[in-house]
C-alpha positions in Angstrom: 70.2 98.4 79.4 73.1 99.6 77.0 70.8 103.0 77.1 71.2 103.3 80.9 75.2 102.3 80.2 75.7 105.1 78.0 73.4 107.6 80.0 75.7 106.5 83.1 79.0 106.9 80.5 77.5 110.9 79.7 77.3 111.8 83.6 80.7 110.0 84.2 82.4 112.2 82.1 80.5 115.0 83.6 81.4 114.2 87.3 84.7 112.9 86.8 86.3 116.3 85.5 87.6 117.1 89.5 89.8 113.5 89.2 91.7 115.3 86.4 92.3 118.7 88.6 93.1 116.8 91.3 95.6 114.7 90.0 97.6 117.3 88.5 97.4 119.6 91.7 99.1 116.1 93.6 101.6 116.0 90.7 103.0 119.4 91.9 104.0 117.2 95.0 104.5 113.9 94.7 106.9 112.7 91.5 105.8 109.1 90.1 104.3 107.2 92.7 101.0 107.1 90.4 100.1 103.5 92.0 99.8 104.5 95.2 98.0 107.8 94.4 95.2 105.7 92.2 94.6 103.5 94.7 94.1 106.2 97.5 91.3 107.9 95.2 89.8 104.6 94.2 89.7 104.3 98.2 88.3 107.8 98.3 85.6 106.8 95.6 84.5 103.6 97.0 84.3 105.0 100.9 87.3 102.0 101.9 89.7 102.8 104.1 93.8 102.2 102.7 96.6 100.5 104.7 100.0 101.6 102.9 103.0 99.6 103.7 106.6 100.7 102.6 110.1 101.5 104.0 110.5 104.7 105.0 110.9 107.7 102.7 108.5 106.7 99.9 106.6 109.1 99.8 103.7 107.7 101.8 102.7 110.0 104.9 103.8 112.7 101.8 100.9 111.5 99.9 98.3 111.1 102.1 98.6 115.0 103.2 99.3 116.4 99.9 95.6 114.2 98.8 93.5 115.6 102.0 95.2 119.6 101.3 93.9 118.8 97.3 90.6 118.1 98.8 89.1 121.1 100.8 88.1 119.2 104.0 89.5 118.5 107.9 92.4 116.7 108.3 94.0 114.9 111.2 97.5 113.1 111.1 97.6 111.1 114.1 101.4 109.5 115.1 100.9 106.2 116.8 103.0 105.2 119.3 103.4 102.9 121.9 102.1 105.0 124.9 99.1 105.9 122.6 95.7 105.7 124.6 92.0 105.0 123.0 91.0 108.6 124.6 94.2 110.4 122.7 92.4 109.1 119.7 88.5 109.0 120.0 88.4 111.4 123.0 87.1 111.1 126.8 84.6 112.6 128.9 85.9 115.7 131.0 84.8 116.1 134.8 83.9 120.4 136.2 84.5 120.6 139.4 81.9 124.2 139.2 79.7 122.0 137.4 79.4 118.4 138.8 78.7 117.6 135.6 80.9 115.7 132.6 81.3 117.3 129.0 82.5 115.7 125.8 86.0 116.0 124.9 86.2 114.9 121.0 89.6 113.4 119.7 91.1 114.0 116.9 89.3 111.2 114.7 86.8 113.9 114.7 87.9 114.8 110.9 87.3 113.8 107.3 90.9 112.4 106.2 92.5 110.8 109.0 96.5 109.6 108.2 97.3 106.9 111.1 101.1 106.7 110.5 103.3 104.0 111.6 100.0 102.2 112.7 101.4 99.2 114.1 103.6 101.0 116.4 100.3 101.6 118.8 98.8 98.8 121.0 96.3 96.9 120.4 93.6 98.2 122.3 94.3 102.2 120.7 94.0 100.0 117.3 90.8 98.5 118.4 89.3 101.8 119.2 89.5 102.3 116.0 87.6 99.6 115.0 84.0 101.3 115.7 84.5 104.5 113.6 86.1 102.5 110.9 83.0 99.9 110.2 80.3 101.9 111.6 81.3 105.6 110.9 80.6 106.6 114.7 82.7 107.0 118.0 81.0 106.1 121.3 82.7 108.5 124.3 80.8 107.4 127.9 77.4 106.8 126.7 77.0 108.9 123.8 77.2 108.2 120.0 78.4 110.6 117.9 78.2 110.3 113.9 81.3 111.2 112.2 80.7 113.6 109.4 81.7 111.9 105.5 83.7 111.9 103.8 85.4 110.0 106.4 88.7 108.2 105.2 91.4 106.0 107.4 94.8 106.1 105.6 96.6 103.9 107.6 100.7 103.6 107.2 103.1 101.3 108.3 107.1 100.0 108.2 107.6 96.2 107.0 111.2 96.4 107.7 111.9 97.7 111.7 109.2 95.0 113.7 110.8 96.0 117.1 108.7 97.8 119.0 105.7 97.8 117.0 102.4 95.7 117.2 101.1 93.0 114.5 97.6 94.6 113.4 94.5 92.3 114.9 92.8 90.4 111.8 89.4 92.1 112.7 90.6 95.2 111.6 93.4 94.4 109.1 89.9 93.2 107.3 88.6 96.5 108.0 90.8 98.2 105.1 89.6 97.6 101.9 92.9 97.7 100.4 96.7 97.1 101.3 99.2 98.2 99.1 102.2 97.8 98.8 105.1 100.8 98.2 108.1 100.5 95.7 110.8 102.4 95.2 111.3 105.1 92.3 112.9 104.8 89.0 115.9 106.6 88.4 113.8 109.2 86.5 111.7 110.0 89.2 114.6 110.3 91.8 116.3 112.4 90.1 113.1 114.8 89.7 112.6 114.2 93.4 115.5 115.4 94.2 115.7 118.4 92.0 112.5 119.1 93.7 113.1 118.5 97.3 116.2 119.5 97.8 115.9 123.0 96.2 115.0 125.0 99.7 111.3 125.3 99.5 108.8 121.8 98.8 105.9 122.7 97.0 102.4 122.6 98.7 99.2 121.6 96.9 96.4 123.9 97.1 92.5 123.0 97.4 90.9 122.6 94.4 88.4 120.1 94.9 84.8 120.4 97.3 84.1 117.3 99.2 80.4 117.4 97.8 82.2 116.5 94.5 83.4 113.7 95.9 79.9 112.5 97.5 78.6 112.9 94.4 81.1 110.8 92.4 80.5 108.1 95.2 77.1 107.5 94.4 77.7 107.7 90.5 80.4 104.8 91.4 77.6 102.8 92.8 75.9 103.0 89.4 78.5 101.6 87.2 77.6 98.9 85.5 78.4 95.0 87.0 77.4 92.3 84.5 76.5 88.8 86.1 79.5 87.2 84.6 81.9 89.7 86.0 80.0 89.3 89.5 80.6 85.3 89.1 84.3 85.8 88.0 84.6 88.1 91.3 83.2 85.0 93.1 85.5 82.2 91.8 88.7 84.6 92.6 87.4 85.1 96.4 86.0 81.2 96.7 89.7 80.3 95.0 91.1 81.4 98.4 89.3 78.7 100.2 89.6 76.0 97.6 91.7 72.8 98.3 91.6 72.3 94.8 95.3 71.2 93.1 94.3 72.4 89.5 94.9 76.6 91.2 98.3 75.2 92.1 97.2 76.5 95.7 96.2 73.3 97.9 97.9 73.0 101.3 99.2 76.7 101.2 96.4 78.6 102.5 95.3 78.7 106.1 92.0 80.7 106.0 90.7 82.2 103.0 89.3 85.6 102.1 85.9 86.3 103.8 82.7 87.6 101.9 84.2 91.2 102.6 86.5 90.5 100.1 83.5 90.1 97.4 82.2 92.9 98.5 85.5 95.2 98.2 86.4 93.6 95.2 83.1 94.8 93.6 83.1 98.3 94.7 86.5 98.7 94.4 86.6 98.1 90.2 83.6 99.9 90.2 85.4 103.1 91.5 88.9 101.5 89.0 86.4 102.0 86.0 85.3 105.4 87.2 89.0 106.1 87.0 89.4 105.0 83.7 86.1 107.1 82.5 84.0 104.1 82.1 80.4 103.2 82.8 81.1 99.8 83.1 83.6 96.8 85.1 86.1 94.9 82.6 87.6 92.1 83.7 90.9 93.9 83.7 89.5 96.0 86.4 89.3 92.9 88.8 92.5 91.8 87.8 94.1 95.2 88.7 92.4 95.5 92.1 92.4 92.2 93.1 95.9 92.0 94.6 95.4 94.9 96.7 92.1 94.4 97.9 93.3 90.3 98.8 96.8 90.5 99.8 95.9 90.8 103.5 92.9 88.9 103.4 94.6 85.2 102.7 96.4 83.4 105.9 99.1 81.1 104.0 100.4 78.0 106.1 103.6 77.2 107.3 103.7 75.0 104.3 103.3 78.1 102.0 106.5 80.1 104.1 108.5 77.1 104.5 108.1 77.4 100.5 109.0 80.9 100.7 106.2 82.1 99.3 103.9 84.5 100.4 100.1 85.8 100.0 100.8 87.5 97.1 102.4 84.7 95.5 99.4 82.7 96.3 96.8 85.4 94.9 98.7 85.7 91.3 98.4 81.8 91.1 95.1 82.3 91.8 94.8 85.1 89.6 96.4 83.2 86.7 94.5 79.9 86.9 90.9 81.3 87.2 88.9 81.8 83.6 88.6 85.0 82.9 85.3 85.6 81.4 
């Protein structure tokens, strides 16, 4: 076994070269922010789409372009808004008159890197239409199925702070996004670069340097690092922690509904991919406690109990994060 670990370790180094390009062709864009941009390549890695929530001017829609010009493959930035229709998005069927016939009109979900920004702001049946290509990969238009060609990527933004107008995200596909982060402001370091930057007449523009076969490849080498059992157990008391009434976790009474066996899955796939990153062959603990918050956040319904507390999921996951063992 700790033969196959190392041999994994050898290719990992091999195939994980582009993560090093890449990164520094982003840095010629986007000042700090290193968060965010880890967690939109570990999303990459492990094939899960992102949901990024900040105030505006972070950095986010910024980002998500600047990471699909790095990669040389179709993008589509789609704006959501409230007069948004499921056939602006996943496309319609078009009726000739010469013809008598109908032809396929694709939409623009037709692409590799898809940047939904301001998500919420669409209703919920455009949000539900993206449901399908989401979780299956494929777009139905009339009846006809079309497979959409990988990498295929949601990066979904949205604005925590202006609600009016917009449209709470349905829990079936808030559940679809494998992570949620959260957006911070800069340090005064990286403001002051960012402004020296931006503000100097031209932005800079990444250019591509990485092949989307290299990314292919590095996802199945991802599904080759290394679990142990204990790790997989310690995965499984975090997500069954969630729906525990148990008062030693310092959670009972706050949570409504817990996280769902997605969240196991996620959670595993997703430190695999965090260990890639770090150039490793194998999960660490550590790596589940990095990922965890991101990948749980929007997975655990607190009660009223919980917000009449003022707390909220997160503060529910770190207890949850603090109390279980760590192997």
């Amino acid at each position: 076994m700790y033969a196959d670990i190392k041999a994994i370790g050898e290719r990992i180094e091999r195939e994980s070269e582009f993560v090093t390009t890449l990164l520094a062709e982003i840095d010629k864009v986007i000042v700090g922010q290193r968060y965010m941009i880890e967690r939109l390549l570990i999303g990459l890695l492990a094939d899960g789409h992102v949901l990024i929530e900040g105030v505006p001017g972070l950095a986010k829609t910024l980002a998500v372009r600047t990471l699909s010009r790095a990669i040389d493959t179709r993008f589509q930035r789609i704006q959501f808004t409230p007069d948004l229709l499921p056939a602006d998005l996943i496309g319609t069927l078009v009726y000739s008159p010469d013809t008598g016939t109908f032809s396929t009109k694709k939409g623009p979900i037709f692409a590799n890197l898809i940047l939904a920004d301001e998500i919420n702001r669409a209703p919920a049946k455009v949000q539900s239409a993206l449901l399908e290509a989401m979780q299956e990969r494929q777009v139905t238009i009339g009846s006809e199925t079309f497979k959409l060609e990988r990498p295929f990527l949601v990066l979904a933004t949205q604005n925590p702070i202006e609600q009016e107008g917009t449209y709470p995200l349905p829990e079936a596909q808030v559940d679809r996004f494998m992570l949620k982060l959260r957006v911070t402001y800069p340090s005064r370091e990286e403001e002051l670069d960012i402004m020296n930057r931006m503000a100097g007449g031209s932005e800079p523009v990444a250019s591509p340097v990485v092949r989307p076969d290299s990314i292919l490849k590095a996802r199945q080498l991802v599904n080759e690092v290394y679990v142990d059992e204990k790790i997989k157990q310690y995965i499984l008391d975090i997500v069954f922690a969630t729906r525990s009434s148990d008062d030693r976790l310092g959670v009972s009474g706050l949570i409504a509904y817990g996280a769902s066996p997605r969240a196991s899955i996620y959670l595993s796939i997703a430190a695999r991919a965090h260990a890639f990153l770090a150039r490793r062959a194998y999960v660490t603990p550590e790596d589940i406690k990095s990922i965890a918050m991101d990948v749980l956040r929007h997975r655990v319904i607190i009660t009223y109990e919980a917000e009449a507390e003022e707390l909220s999921s997160e503060d529910v996951v770190q207890r949850i994060l603090d109390k279980v063992e760590v192997p």
